[in-house]
N, C-alpha and C positions, 0 to 999 in steps of 0.2 A: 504494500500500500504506500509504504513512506517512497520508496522509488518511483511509483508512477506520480507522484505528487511533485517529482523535481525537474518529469519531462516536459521540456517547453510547451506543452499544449493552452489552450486558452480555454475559457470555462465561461457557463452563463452565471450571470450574479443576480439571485431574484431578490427585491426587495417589495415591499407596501404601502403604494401611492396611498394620501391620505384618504382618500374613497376606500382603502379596500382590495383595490383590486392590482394583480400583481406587473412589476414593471423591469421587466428579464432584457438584458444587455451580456454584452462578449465581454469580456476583462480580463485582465492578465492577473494574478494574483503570488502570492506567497505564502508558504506554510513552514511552522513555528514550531514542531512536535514540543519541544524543551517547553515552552510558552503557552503549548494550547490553541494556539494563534495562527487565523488567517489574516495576511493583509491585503488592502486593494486599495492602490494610490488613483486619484481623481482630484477632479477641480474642486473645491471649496460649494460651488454652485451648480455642479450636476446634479440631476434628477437621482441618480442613485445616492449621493450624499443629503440632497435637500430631504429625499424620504425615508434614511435612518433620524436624520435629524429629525424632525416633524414626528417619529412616534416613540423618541426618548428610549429612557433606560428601556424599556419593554421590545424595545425592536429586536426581531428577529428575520435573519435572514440565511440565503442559503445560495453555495459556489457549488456548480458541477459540473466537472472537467471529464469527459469522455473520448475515445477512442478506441474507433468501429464499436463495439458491443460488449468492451469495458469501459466503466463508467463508479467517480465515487463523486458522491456528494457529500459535502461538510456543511453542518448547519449549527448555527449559535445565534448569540447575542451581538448586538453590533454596535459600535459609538463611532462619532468621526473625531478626529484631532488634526488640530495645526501643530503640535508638540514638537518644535524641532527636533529634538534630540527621535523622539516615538516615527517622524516622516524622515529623519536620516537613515534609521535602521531598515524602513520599510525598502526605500529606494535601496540600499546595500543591499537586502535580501534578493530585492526588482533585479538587479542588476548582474548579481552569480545567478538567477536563476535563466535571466535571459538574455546572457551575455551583451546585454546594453541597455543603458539609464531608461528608467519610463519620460514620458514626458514632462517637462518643469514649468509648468504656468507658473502663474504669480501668484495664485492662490491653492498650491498641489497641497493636500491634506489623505491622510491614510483614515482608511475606516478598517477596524481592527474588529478581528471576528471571533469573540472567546467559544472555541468549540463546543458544542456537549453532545451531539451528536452525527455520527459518518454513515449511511447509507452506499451499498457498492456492489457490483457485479462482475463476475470474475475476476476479483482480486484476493489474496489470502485474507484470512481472517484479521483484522487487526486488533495489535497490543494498543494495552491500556495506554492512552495519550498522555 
């Protein structure tokens, strides 16, 4: 599991317009086993940042990176931050994982995904995160 999470592949990131109803985008992300932690760097004013912000500590959201007909999905709790030191790590991680920096707007903020649970197919069973 922790290997297919380091292949460059890209994943959808669903989050929970404030109606409700769900709003799925491509993303490049990072995974944190030590930390529990996904990340996924964005604009301060994306849709997908404005709708972790908008439903607060309670947001929950979910990354699922697939290929052909393995597929894992990680789902948690989601906050956004400006933190520099919290958006330098995410970009480092961005960067071994895809051999080049994400994009740098002027407002790049990471939304940090505390895991709690992984859904998956055809992958080994996974150790306790």
């Amino acid at each position: 599991m922790r290997a297919f999470l380091t292949h460059a592949h890209p994943a959808t990131f669903t989050t929970l317009r404030p109606d409700g109803t769900p709003h799925v985008t491509p993303v490049r992300f990072t995974f944190d086993a030590g930390a529990g932690l996904a990340r996924v760097t964005t604009r301060a004013g994306a849709r997908k940042a404005r709708n972790v912000l908008a439903a607060g500590p309670a947001a929950r959201v979910a990354l699922c990176q697939a290929d052909g007909f393995r597929w894992i999905t990680l789902e948690g709790r989601a906050a956004v931050t400006d933190d520099a030191a919290r958006v330098a790590e995410a970009v480092r991680r961005y960067t071994v994982r895809y051999r080049t920096p994400p994009p740098a707007p002027p407002d790049l903020v990471v939304i940090e995904i505390a895991l709690d649970r992984v859904l998956h197919l055809d992958l080994p069973e996974p150790k306790a995160m």
